[in-house]
C-alpha positions as CSV (number, residue, x, y, z in Angstrom):
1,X,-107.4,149.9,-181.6
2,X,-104.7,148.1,-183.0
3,X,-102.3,146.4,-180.9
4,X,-99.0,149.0,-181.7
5,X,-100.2,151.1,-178.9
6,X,-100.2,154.7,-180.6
7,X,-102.6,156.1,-177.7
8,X,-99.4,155.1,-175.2
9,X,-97.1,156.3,-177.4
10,X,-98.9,159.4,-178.3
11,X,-99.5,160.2,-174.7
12,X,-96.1,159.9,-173.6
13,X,-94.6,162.4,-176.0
14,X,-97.8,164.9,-175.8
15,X,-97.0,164.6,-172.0
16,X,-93.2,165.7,-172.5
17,X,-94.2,168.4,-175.0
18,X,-96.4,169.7,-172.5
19,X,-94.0,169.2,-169.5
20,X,-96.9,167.3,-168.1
21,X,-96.6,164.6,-165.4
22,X,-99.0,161.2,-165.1
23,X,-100.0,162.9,-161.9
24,X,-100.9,165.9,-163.7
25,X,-102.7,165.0,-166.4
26,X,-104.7,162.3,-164.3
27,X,-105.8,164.9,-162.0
28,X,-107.2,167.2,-165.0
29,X,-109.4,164.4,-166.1
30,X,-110.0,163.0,-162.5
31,X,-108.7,159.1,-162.8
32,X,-105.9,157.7,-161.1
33,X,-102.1,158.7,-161.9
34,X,-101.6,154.5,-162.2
35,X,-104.2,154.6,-165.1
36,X,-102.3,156.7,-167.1
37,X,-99.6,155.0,-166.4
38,X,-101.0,151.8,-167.8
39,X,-102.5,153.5,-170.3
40,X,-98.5,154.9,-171.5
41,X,-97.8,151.2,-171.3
42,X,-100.1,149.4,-173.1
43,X,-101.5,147.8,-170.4
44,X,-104.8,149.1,-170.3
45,X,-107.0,151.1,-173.2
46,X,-109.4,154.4,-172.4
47,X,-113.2,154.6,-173.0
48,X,-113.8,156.9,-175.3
49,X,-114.9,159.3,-173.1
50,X,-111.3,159.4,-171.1
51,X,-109.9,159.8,-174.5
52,X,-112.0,163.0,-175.2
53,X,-111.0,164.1,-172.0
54,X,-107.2,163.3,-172.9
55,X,-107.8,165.3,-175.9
56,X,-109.3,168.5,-174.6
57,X,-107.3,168.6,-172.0
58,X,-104.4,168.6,-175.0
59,X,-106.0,170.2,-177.2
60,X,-105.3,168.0,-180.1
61,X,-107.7,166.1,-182.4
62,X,-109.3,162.9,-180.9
63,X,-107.7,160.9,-183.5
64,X,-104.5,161.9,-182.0
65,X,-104.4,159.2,-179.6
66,X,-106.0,156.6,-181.8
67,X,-103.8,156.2,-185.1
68,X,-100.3,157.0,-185.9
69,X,-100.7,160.6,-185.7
70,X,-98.2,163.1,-187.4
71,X,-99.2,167.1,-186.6
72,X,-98.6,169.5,-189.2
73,X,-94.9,170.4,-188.3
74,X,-93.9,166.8,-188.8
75,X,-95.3,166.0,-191.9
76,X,-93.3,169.0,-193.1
77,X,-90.0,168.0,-191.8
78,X,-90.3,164.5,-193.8
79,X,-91.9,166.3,-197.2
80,X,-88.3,169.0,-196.3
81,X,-86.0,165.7,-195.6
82,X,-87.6,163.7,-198.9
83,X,-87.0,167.2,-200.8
84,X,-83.4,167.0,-200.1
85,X,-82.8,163.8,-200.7
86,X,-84.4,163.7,-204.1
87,X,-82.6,167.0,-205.0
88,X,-79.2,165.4,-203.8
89,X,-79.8,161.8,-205.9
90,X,-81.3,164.0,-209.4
91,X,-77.8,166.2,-208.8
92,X,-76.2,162.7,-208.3
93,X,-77.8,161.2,-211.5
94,X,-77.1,164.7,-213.3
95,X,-73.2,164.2,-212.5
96,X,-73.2,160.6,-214.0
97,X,-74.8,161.5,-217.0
98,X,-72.3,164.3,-217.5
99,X,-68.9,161.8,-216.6
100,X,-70.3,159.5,-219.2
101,X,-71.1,162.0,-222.1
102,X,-67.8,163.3,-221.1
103,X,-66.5,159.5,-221.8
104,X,-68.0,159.4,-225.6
């Protein structure tokens, strides 16, 4: 795993989605609240089998916790905010052209 920590980061929000505690969670896959606590931190990585655990007990893809995962419903947000932002700069473009044809 690279060293940006996406398993710590990944945890922590899946854990506020799910209104999950360290506590919690550490009890469903039967380690230690402190090693998911390191674990959130980057102090420590999982085996591979505690991140299968992780992810059944979330019910999210193993790759979840091991790459700079984006679910479905955010990769549509950015496609809707890059939408908007291209129609806004081609309505942009459009006025320009018209200001200088109206210039001629």
């Amino acid at each position: 795993m690279k060293n940006k920590n996406y398993l710590g980061r990944n945890l922590k929000k899946i854990m506020l989605e799910k209104n999950l505690t360290q506590k919690e969670v550490a009890d469903k896959i039967g380690i230690e609240q402190t090693v998911i606590s390191r674990w959130a931190r980057g102090a420590a990585v999982p085996t591979i089998a505690s991140i299968k655990k992780l992810s059944s007990v979330f019910g999210v893809p193993l790759n979840y916790f091991l790459e700079n995962y984006e679910d479905e419903e955010d990769r549509y947000k950015k496609l809707l905010q890059l939408e908007e932002e291209n129609s806004r700069m081609i309505k942009e473009i459009l006025q320009e052209i018209r200001e200088i044809k109206k210039q001629k």
